[in-house]
DRENDO-1510 file (C-alpha; in Angstrom, 1 decimal, always signed):
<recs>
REC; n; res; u; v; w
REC; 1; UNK; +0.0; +0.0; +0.0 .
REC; 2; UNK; +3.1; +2.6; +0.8 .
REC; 3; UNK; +4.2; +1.9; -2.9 .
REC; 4; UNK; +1.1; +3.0; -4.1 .
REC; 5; UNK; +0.8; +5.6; -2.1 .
REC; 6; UNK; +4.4; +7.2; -3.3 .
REC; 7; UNK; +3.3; +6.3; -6.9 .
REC; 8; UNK; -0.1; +8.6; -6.6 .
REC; 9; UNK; +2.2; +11.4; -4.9 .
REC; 10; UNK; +4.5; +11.4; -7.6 .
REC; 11; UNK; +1.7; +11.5; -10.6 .
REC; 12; UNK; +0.1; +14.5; -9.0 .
REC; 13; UNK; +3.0; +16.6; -8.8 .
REC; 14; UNK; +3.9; +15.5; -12.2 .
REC; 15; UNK; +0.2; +16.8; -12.9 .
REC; 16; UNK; +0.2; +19.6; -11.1 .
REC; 17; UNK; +3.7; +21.0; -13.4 .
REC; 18; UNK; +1.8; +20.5; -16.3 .
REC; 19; UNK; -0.7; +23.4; -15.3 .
REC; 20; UNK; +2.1; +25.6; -14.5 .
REC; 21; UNK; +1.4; +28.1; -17.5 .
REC; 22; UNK; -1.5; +26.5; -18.6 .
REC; 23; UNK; -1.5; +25.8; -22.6 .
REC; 24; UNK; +2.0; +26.7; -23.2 .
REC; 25; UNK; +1.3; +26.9; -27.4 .
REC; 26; UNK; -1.9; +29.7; -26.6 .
REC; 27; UNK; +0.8; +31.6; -24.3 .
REC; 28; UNK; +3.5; +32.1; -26.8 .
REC; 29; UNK; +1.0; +33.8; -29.2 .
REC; 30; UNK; -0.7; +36.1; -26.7 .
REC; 31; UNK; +0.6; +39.0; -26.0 .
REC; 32; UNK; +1.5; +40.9; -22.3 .
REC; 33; UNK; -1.6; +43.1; -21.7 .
REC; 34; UNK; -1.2; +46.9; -22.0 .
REC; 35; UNK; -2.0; +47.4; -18.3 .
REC; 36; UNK; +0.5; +44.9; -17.2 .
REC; 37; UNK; +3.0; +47.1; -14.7 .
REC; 38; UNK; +6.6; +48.4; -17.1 .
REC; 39; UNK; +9.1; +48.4; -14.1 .
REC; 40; UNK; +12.4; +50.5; -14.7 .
REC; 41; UNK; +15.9; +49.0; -13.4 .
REC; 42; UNK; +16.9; +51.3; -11.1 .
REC; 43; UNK; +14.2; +51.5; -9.0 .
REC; 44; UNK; +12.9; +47.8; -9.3 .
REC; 45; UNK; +16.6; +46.1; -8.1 .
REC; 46; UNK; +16.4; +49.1; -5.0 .
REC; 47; UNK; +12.9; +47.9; -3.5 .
REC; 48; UNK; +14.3; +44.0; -3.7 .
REC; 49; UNK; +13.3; +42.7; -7.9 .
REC; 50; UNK; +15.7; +40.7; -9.5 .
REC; 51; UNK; +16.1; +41.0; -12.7 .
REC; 52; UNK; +15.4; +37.8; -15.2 .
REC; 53; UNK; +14.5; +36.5; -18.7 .
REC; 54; UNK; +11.7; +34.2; -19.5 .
REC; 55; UNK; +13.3; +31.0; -20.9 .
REC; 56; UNK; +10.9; +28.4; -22.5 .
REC; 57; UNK; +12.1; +24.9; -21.2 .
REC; 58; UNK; +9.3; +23.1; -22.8 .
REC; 59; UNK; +12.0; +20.4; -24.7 .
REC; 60; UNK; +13.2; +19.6; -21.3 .
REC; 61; UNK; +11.8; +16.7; -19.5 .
REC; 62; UNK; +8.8; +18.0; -17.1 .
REC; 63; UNK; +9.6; +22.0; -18.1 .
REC; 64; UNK; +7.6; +25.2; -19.1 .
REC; 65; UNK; +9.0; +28.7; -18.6 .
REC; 66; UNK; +12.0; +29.3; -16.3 .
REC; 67; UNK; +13.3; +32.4; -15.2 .
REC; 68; UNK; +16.9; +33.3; -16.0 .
REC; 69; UNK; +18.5; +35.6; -13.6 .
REC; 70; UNK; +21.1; +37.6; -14.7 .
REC; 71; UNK; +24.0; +35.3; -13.2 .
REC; 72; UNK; +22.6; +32.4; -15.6 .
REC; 73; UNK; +20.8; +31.0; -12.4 .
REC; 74; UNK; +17.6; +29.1; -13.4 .
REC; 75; UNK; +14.3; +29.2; -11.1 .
REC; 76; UNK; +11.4; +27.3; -11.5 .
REC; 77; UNK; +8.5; +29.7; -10.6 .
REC; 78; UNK; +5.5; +27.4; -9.3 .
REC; 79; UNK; +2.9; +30.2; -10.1 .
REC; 80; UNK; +3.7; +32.0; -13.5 .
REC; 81; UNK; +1.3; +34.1; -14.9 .
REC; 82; UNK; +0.1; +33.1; -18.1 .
REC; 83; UNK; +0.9; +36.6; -19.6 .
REC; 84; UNK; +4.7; +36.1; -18.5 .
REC; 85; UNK; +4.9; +32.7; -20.2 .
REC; 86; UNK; +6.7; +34.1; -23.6 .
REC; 87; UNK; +10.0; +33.2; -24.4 .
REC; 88; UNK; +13.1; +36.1; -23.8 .
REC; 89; UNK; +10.1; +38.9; -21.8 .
REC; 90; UNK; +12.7; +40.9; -19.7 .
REC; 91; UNK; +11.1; +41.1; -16.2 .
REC; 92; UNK; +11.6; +41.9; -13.0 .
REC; 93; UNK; +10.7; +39.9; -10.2 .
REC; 94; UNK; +9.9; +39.0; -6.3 .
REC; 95; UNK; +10.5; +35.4; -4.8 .
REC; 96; UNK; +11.0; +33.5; -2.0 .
REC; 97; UNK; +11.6; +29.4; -2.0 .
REC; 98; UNK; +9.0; +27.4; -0.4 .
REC; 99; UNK; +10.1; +25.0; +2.0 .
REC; 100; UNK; +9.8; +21.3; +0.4 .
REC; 101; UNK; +8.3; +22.8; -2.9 .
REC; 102; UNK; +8.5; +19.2; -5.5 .
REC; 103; UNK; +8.5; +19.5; -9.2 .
REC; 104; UNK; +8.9; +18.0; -12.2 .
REC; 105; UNK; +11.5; +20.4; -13.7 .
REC; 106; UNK; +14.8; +19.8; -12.4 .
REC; 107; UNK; +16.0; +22.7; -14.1 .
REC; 108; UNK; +16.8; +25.3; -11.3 .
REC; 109; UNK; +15.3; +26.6; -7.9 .
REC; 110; UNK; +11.6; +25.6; -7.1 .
REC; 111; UNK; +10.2; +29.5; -6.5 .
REC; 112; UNK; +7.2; +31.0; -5.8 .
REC; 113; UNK; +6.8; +34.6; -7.2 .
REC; 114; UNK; +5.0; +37.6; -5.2 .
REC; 115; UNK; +5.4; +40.2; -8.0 .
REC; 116; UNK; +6.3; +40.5; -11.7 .
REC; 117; UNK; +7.1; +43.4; -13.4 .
REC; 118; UNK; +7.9; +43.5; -17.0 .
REC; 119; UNK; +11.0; +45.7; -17.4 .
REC; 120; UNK; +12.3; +48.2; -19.4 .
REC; 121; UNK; +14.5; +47.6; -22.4 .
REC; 122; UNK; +17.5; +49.8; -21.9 .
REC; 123; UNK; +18.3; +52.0; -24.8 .
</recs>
């Protein structure tokens, strides 16, 4: 019975990262709403963003969209908007890492975002 029971914990998780962006082919055409909040650099890194890119993992094994910080280290946001879930969308972004957060995408950090800001291009 224990096997089982690891077996149906491990199918709903792997369910559950499947809905992480929801249809990931309808989210690459859409487009980031016009009211959706432009945050500048400066002022975004001062009240605790970090800046990222949207990366689209999808060819990866249980992936979707990652962020990309600017160091090259990869977080797996648990709660992406569908908006943000467009490959190379500069953003900025608020985080902390849950405490034994499981999911399929072994790609980075398990994350769970509090605020996401598209960001300005520089010029």
């Amino acid at each position: 019975m224990e096997k089982y029971k690891n077996l149906i914990f491990v199918f709903a998780f792997a369910f559950a990262g499947g809905w992480q962006c929801g249809d990931t082919k309808e989210a690459t055409k859409s487009s980031v709403p016009a009211e959706t909040k432009i945050a500048p650099n400066i002022e975004t890194v001062a009240a605790g963003y970090m800046n990222a890119k949207v990366v689209d993992l999808t060819g990866l094994d249980g992936c979707k969209f990652v962020l990309e910080l600017e160091g090259g280290k990869q977080l797996v946001p648990t709660n992406l908007k569908p908006e943000f879930c467009r490959a190379d969308i500069e953003v900025s972004v608020k985080y902390f890492v849950p405490k034994g957060a499981v999911n399929t995408c072994m790609a980075g950090t398990i994350i769970e975002i509090t605020d996401i800001k598209i960001r300005e291009r520089r010029k």
